[in-house]
C-alpha positions in Angstrom: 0.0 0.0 0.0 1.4 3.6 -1.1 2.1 6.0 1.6 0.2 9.3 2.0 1.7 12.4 4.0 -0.2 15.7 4.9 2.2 17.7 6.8 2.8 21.0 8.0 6.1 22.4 7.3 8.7 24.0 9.6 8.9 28.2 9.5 12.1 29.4 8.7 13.3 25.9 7.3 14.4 25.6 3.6 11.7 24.3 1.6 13.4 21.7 -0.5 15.1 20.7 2.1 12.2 19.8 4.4 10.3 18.0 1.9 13.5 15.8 1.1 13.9 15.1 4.6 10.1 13.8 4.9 11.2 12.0 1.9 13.9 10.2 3.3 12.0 9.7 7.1 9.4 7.9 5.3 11.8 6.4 2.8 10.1 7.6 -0.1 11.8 7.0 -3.6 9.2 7.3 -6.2 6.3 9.7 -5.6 4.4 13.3 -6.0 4.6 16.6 -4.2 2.2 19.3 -3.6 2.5 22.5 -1.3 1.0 25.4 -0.7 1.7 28.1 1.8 3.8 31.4 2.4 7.4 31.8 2.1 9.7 34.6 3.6 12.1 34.8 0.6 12.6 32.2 -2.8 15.0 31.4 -5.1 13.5 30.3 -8.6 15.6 28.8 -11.2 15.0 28.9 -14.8 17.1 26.4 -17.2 18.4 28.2 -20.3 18.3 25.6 -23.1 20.9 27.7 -25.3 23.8 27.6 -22.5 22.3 24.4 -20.7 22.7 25.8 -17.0 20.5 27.1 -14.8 19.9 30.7 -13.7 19.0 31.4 -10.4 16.5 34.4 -9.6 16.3 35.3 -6.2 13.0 37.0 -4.9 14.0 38.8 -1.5 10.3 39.7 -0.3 7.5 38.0 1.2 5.1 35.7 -1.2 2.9 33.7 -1.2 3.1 30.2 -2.6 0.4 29.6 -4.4 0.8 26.1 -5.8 4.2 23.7 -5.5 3.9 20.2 -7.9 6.8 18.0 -8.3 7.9 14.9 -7.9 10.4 13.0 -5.7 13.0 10.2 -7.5 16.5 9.6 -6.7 19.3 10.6 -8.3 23.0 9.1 -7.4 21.4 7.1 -5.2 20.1 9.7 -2.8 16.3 11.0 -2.6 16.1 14.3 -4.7 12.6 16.4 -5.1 12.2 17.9 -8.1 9.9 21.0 -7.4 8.1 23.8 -9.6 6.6 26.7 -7.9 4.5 29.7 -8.6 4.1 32.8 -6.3 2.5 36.0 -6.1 3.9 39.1 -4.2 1.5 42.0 -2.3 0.2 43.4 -6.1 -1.3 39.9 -7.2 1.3 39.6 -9.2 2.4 36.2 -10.2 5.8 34.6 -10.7 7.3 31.0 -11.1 9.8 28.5 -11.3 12.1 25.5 -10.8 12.2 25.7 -6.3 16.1 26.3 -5.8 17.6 25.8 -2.5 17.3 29.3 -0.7 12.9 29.3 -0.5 12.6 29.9 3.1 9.1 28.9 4.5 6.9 31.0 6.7 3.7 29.0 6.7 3.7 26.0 4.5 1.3 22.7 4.2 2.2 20.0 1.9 1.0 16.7 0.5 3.2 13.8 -0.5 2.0 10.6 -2.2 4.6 7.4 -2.9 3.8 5.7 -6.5 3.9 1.9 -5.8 7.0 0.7 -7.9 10.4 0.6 -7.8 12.0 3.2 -7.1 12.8 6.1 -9.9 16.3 7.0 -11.2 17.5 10.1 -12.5 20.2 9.1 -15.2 22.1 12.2 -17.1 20.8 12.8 -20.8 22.8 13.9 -23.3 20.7 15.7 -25.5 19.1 18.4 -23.0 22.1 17.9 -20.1 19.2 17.1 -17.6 19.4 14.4 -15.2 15.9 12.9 -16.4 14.1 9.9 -15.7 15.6 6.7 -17.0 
């Protein structure tokens, strides 16, 4: 039987971080993500397919996070969560992303859901230089 996690998340942790952690606690290789909340800063990446890197954007200011989906695998071995996010700051404004280490929860309530199987590996491919599902 798949596992199914509602959990609040911790203010002022890291939110990538957390949800790998409940991840790993629950030993979670091959599953979904989704969050919702308020975050005191973020730091949204965007991959640039014409230098193959990403870019980091940081947003120093209060949003809130609208909507979080992603999905957790593993890649060299080790749980990773792969999350996108969209905000909006005080003007309704909306902005979004690939989650980068650096989105700093105030309030935050997420949802995690294992996927019966064996677990998911991230294996590095050549023609976009993702690590992608294999």
């Amino acid at each position: 039987m798949s596992k199914e996690i509602l959990t609040r998340l911790p203010k002022g942790g890291d939110l990538v971080t957390e949800l790998t952690r409940i991840a790993k606690e629950n030993n979670i290789t091959r599953g979904t993500v989704q969050v919702i909340g308020a975050l005191e800063k973020a730091e949204l990446g965007f991959y640039n397919q014409n230098t193959f890197s990403y870019e980091s954007h940081p947003v120093d200011k209060n949003v809130e996070l609208l909507f979080g989906m992603g999905n957790i695998s593993l890649k060299d071995d080790e749980v990773f969560v792969h999350l996108h996010l969209t905000l909006s700051d005080a003007t309704g404004a909306a902005l979004g992303g690939h989650a980068m280490e650096g989105c700093i929860i105030f309030a935050g309530e997420a949802f995690i859901r294992e996927v019966a199987g064996e677990p998911l590996n991230r294996v590095y491919d050549e023609a976009t230089k993702l690590f992608l599902w294999g």
